[in-house]
C-alpha positions in Angstrom: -49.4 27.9 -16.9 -46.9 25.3 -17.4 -44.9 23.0 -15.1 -41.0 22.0 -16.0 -39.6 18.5 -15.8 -36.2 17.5 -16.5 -34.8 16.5 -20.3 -32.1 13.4 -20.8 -29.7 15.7 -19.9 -30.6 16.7 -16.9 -32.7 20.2 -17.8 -35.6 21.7 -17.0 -38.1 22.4 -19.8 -41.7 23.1 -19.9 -44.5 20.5 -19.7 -47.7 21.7 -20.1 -49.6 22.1 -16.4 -53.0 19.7 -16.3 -56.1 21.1 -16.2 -57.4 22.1 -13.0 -54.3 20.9 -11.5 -51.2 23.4 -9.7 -48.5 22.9 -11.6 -46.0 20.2 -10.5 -42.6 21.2 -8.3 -38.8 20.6 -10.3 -37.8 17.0 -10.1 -34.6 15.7 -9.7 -33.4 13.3 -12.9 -32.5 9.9 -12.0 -29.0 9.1 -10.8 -27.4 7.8 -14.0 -26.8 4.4 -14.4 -22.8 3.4 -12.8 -20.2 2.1 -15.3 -17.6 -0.7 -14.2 -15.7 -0.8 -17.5 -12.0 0.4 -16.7 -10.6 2.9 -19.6 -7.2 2.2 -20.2 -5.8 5.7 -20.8 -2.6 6.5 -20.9 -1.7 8.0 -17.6 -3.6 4.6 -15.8 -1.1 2.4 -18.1 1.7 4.1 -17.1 0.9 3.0 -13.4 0.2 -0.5 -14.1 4.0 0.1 -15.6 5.1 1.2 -12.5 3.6 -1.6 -11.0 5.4 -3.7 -13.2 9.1 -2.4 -13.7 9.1 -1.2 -9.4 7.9 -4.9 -7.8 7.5 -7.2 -10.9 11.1 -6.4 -11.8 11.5 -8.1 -15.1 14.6 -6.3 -15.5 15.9 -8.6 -12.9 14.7 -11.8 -14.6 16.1 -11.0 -18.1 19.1 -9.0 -17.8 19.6 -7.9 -21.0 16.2 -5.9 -20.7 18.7 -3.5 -18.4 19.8 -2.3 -22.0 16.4 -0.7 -22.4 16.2 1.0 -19.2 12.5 0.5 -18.4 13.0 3.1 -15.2 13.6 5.5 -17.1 10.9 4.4 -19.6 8.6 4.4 -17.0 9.9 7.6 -15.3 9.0 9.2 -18.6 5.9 7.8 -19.1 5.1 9.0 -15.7 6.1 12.5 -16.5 4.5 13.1 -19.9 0.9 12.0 -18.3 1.7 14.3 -15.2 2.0 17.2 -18.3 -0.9 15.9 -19.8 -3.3 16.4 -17.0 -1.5 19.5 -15.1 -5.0 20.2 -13.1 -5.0 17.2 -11.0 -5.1 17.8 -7.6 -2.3 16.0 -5.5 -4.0 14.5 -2.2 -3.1 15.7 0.7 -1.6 12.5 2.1 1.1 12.8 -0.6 1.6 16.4 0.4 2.9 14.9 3.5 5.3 12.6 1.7 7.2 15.6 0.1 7.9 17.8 3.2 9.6 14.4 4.5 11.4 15.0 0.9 12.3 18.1 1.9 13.6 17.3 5.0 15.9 14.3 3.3 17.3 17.2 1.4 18.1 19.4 4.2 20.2 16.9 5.4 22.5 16.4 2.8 24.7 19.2 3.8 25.2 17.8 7.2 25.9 13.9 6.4 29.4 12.7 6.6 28.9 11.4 3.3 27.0 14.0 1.4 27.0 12.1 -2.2 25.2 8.9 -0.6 23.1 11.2 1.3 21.9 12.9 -2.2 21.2 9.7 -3.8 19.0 8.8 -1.4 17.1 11.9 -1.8 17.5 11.7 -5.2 15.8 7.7 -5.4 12.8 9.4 -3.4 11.9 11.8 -5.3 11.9 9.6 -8.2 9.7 7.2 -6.2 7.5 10.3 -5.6 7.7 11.4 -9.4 7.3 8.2 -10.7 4.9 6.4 -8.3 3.1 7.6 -5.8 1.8 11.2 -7.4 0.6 9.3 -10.5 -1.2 6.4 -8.6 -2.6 8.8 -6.5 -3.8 11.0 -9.1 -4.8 8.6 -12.1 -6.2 6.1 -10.0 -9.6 8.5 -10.5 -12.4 6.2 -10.4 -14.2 3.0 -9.0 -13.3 0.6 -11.9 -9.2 1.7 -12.3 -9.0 1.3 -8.4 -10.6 -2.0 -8.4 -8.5 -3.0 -11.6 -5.6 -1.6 -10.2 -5.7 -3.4 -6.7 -6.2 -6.9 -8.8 -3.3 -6.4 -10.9 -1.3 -5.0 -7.5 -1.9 -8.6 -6.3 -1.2 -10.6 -9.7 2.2 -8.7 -9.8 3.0 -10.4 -6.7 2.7 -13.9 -8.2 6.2 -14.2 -10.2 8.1 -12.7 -7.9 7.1 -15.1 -5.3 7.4 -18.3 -7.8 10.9 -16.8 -7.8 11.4 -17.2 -4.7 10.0 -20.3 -3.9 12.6 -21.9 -6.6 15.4 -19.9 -5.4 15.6 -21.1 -1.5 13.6 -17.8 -0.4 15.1 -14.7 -2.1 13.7 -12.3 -4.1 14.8 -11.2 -7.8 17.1 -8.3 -6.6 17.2 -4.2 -5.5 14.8 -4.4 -2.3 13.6 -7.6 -2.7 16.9 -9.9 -3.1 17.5 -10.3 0.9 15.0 -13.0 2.1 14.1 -11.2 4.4 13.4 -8.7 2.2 10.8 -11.0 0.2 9.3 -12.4 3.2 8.2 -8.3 3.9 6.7 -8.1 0.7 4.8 -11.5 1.4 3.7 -10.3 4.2 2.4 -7.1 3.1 0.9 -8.6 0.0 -1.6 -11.4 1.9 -4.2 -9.3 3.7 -5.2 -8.0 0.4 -5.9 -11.7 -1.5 -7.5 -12.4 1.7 -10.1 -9.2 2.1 -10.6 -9.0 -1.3 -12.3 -12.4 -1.3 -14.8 -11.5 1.0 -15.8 -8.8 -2.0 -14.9 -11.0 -5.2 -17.8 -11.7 -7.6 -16.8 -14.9 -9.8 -15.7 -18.2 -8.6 -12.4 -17.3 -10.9 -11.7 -14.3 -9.0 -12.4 -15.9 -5.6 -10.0 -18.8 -6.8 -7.5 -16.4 -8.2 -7.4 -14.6 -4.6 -7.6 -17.9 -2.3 -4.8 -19.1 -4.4 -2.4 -16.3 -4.1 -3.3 -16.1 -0.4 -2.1 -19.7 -0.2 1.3 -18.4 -2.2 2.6 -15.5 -0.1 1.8 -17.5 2.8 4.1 -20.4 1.5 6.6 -17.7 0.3 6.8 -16.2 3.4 7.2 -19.2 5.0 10.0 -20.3 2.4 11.9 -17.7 3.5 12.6 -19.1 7.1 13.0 -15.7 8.0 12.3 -15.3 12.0 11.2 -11.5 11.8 9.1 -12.3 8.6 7.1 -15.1 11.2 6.4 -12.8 13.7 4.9 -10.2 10.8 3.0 -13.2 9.2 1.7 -14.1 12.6 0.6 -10.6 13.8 -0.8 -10.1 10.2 -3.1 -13.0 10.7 -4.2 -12.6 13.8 -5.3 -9.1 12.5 -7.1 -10.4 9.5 -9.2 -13.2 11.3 -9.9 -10.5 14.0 -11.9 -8.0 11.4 -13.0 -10.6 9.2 -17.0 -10.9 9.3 -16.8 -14.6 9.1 -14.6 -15.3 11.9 -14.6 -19.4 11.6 -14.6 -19.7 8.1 -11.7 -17.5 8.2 -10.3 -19.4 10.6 -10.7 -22.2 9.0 -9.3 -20.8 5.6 -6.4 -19.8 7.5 -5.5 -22.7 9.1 -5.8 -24.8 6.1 -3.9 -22.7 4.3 -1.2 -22.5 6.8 -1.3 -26.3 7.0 -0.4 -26.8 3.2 2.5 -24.3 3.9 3.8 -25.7 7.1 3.4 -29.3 5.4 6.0 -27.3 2.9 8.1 -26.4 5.3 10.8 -28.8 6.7 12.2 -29.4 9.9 15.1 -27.0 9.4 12.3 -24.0 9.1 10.9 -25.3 12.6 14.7 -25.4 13.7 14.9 -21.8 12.2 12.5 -20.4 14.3 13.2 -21.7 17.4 16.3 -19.8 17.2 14.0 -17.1 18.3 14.7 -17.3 21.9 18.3 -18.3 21.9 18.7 -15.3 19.1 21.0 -13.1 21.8 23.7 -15.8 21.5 27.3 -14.6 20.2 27.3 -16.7 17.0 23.5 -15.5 15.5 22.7 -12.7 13.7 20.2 -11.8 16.3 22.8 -10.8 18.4 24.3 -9.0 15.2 21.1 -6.9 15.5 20.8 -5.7 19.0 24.5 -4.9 19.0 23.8 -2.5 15.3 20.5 -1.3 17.3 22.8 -0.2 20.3 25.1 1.4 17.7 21.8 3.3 16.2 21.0 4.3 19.7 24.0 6.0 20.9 24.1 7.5 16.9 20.7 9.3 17.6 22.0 10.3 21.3 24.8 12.5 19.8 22.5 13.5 16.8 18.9 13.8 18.4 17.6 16.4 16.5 18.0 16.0 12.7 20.2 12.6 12.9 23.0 11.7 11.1 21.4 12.0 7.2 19.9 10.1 4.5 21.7 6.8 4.2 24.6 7.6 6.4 24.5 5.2 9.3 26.1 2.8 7.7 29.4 5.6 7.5 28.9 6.9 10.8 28.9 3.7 12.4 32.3 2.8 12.8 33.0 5.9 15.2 30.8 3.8 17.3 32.2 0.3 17.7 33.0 -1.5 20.5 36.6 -2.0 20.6 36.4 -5.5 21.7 34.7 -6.3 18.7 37.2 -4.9 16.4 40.0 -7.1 18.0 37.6 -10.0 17.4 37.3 -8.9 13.8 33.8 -8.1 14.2 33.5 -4.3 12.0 30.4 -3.0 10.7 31.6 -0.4 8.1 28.9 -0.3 5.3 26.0 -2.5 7.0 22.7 -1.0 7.5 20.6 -0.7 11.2 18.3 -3.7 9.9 15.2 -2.6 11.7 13.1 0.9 10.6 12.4 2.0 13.8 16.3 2.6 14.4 17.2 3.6 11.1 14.4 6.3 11.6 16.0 7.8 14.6 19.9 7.3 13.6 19.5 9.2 10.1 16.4 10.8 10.9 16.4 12.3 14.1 13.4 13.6 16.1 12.4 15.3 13.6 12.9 12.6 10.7 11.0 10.2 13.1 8.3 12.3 13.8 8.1 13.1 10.3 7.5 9.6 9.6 4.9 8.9 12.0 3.1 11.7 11.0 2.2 10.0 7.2 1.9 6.8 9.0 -0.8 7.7 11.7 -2.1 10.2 8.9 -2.8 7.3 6.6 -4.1 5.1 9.2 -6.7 7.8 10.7 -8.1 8.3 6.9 -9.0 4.6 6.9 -10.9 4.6 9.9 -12.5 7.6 8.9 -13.7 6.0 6.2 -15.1 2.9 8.0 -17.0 5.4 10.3 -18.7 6.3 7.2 -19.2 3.6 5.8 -20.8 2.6 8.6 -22.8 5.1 9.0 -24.1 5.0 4.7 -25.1 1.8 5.2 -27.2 2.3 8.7 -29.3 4.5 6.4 -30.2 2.2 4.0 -30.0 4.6 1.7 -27.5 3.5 -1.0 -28.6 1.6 -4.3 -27.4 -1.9 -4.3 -24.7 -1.0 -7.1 -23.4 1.8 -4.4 -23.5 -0.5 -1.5 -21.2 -3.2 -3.3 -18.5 -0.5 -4.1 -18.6 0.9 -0.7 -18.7 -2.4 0.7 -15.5 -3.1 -1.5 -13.5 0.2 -0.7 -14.7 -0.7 3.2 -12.3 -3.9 2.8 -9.5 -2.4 0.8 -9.1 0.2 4.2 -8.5 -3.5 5.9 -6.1 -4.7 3.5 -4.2 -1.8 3.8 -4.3 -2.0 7.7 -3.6 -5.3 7.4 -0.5 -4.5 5.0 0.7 -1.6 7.7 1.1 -4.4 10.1 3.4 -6.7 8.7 5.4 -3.5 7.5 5.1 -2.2 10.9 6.4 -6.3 12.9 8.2 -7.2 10.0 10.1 -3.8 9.2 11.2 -3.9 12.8 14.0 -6.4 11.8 14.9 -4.7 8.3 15.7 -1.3 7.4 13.2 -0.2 5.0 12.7 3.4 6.0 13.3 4.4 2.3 11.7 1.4 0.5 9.0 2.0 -1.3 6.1 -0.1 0.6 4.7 2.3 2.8 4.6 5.5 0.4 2.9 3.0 -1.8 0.3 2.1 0.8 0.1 6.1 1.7 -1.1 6.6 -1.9 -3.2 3.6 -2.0 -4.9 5.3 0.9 -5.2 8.3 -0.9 -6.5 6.7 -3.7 -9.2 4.7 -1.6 -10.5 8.1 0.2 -11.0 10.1 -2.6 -13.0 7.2 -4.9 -14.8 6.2 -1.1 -16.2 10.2 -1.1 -16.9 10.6 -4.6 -18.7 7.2 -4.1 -20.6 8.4 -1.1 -21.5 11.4 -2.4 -23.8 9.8 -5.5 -25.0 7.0 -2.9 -26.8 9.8 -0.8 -28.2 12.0 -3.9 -31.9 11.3 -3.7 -33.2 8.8 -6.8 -36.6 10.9 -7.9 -37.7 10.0 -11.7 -39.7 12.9 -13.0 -43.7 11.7 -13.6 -44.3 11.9 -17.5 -47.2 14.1 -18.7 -49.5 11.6 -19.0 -49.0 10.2 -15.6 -49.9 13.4 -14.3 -52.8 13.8 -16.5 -53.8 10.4 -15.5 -53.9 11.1 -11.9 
C-alpha cells in the first residue's frame, strides 16, 4: 500500500506507506516562492512609450523629433503587441470606455461641424488603441504594475521642471494652458504621496517625497485659481485616509511652506481674485457667461447634445447681443469646465455615459479596499502577500486621490476628452485584476508535504 506526495512540480507520485501506519492523505505543494523582477517584454515597453511620447512629450521639447513621428511609432508599437498577444482579455472597465466611443461616433452625423466632430472621435479611439487597451492588458503582474506606477510618476518630473522655468505652462497639446498643467499637478501628487507610505528604500521614499514637494510647487506656479481649489480638496483627501494623520500633516504643511515661500505676492493677489471673480474685466466672469451659453446649448439639445467638439461652433447662435456690440464673441472657445462640456456636446446621454465609467471605476476601488480589509483581518496572508496587497490597497487611494483634483480642478477646464481620466480608468483596471490574482495566491493554504522519513520517524 502506498501513500502519494507531491513532486517539484506539483504531482502526485507514490511514497511507500510506513509500516503499521494508514497511508498518508494528498498534500498540497507549497505556494511557490513570489518574483518581483519586472520582464521588460515588448508589449510592457511599448506602454512605458506611451507613457513617454502621451505626457513626457519630448516631441514638444525638441521639435525636430516631430520629423520622426513618435505617435505613430508608438501607435504601431501598440498595435503589433496587441497582434502578438490576441487572447488577452480586455477588462470590463475598458469595455465601458468604447460604448462612450460609440456614442462619439453616433454623433458625428448630427454636429454642425461633422469633420471636427470625427476628429474627435478619431483622437479617441487612438487614445483607446494606443493607451488604455495595452496598459490595461500588459500591465499583467505585480512587479510591471509597481514598475509602471514609479515610472508614471518619474514622467511627471520634466514636464513640471518645464513649467516651473516657463512662468507655469506646460510643453504643449493638453498641457500648454497653465491651467492645463496645474490639472496634471494635481492629479499627479496623491500618488508620490501614498506611494511613500509603501516605499521600501530611503531612495525611493526620497525620490517620492521629492516629487511630492514638485507638483505641489508646480501647481502652485501656475497661479491658477481653479488648480487651488483642486490642490486644496486633493489634500484634504490625502491627509484624511492617510494612516499617519500628523505626520502627514506635518509632511504636508512643510511641504506647502517651501512652495508658498516660492510663491510671491502676486500668486496671493491671484487668488484672492476668487471672490471678486464675477467682475466684468476677469475671466471668471468669461466662464459663467460660456457656462450659461453651455446651458441653454444642452436645453435645446438635451438628449444626445450638440456633438463631439462642437460647442465651440454652436456657440455663437447663442450669444448675448450686448456682448457682441461690446466686441465680446466667442466663436471657437471651448466651455472651460467638464461638467458643461459633458452636457453641451454630450447630452443626457453623453453625460450619463460618463458618469457611468467614473462611478464604475470608483466602486472597483472600494471594492477592493473591502477586501483588502477583509484578507488582512484573517491573518492569513504570507508577509510577501501582505506587502503587495498593502501596496495595491494605496494605489486605490492614489487613484481616488487623482479623481478628485480631476473632478475640482476639471470643473474650470474642459477636459472631457483628455486623456487623464481613461488613463486612471485603466489604471483601475489594471489594479483590480493584479489585486485578485494577488488575493487569490494569499488565501491558497501553505501545506509542505512531510518527506518519507519524517513519516517513518513519527
Amino acid at each position: 500500500m502506498t501513500a502519494r506526495s507531491a513532486d517539484a512540480r506539483g504531482r502526485l507520485s507514490p511514497v511507500p506507506a510506513v509500516a503499521g501506519r494508514a497511508a498518508t492523505a494528498p498534500y498540497v505543494p507549497r505556494r511557490p516562492k513570489i518574483s518581483n523582477r519586472t520582464k521588460y517584454t515588448f508589449p510592457f515597453v511599448a506602454v512605458l512609450a506611451f507613457a513617454i511620447v502621451e505626457y513626457g512629450r519630448p516631441q514638444d521639447w525638441l521639435p525636430f523629433l516631430n520629423a520622426a513621428h513618435p505617435g505613430v511609432i508608438v501607435l504601431g508599437m501598440c498595435m503589433v503587441a496587441l497582434v502578438l498577444y490576441p487572447r488577452a482579455r480586455i477588462p470590463g472597465l475598458v469595455k465601458y470606455m468604447f460604448v462612450f466611443l460609440a456614442f462619439m461616433a453616433l454623433g458625428i452625423p448630427f454636429a454642425y461641424n461633422n469633420h471636427y466632430a470625427l476628429m474627435y472621435t478619431k483622437d479617441m479611439a487612438l487614445l483607446l488603441v494606443a493607451g488604455v487597451v495595452p496598459i490595461a492588458i500588459f500591465v499583467d503582474n505585480f512587479p510591471k504594475m509597481r514598475t509602471f506606477f514609479r515610472f508614471w510618476v518619474l514622467v511627471q518630473v520634466p514636464v513640471t521642471l518645464y513649467a516651473l522655468t516657463h512662468h507655469g505652462r506646460g510643453v504643449g497639446s493638453f498641457l500648454g494652458d497653465e491651467n492645463d498643467f496645474c490639472l496634471l499637478s494635481n492629479m499627479a501628487a496623491p500618488y508620490s504621496f501614498f506611494l511613500l507610505s509603501v516605499a521600501t528604500s530611503r531612495l525611493e521614499k526620497w525620490f517620492l517625497g521629492g516629487t511630492l514637494a514638485l507638483f505641489i510647487t508646480g501647481s502652485i506656479a501656475s497661479f491658477s485659481r481653479g488648480g487651488f481649489l483642486g490642490l486644496l480638496a486633493t489634500g484634504v483627501f490625502c491627509w484624511l485616509r492617510s494612516p499617519r494623520k500628523l505626520v502627514a500633516a506635518f509632511v504636508i504643511l512643510l511641504i506647502a511652506g517651501v512652495g508658498f515661500l516660492y510663491s510671491s505676492d502676486k500668486y496671493w493677489k491671484e487668488m484672492g481674485t476668487i471672490k471678486t471673480s464675477t467682475n466684468r474685466n476677469d475671466t471668471g466672469w468669461e466662464r459663467l457667461y460660456l457656462w450659461g451659453i453651455a446651458w441653454r446649448m444642452f436645453l435645446d439639445h438635451p438628449i444626445m447634445g450638440v456633438g463631439p467638439g462642437n460647442y465651440q461652433y454652436e456657440s455663437f447662435k447663442y450669444e448675448d447681443p450686448r456682448e457682441g456690440w461690446r466686441g465680446e464673441h466667442i466663436w471657437g472657445k471651448v466651455a472651460h469646465s467638464l461638467y458643461f462640456t459633458a452636457l453641451s456636446e454630450g447630452g443626457i446621454i453623453g453625460s450619463v455615459l460618463y458618469l457611468g465609467i467614473l462611478v464604475a471605476g470608483w466602486r472597483a476601488r472600494v471594492r477592493i479596499r473591502k477586501k483588502y480589509r477583509q484578507i488582512m483581518r484573517s491573518g492569513v496572508p504570507p508577509p510577501p502577500f501582505r506587502e503587495r496587497l498593502r501596496t495595491i490597497y494605496y494605489l486605490t487611494l492614489a487613484l481616488d486621490g487623482s479623481l478628485i483634483a480631476f473632478l475640482v480642478t476639471g470643473a474650470f477646464i474642459a477636459v472631457l476628452y483628455y486623456p487623464h481620466l481613461w488613463l486612471l480608468t485603466a489604471f483601475t483596471a489594471v489594479v483590480q485584476r493584479i489585486f485578485q490574482e494577488t488575493a487569490r495566491e494569499a488565501e491558497q493554504p501553505d501545506v509542505t508535504p512531510p518527506s518519507v522519513a519524517a513519516v517513518a520517524a513519527s
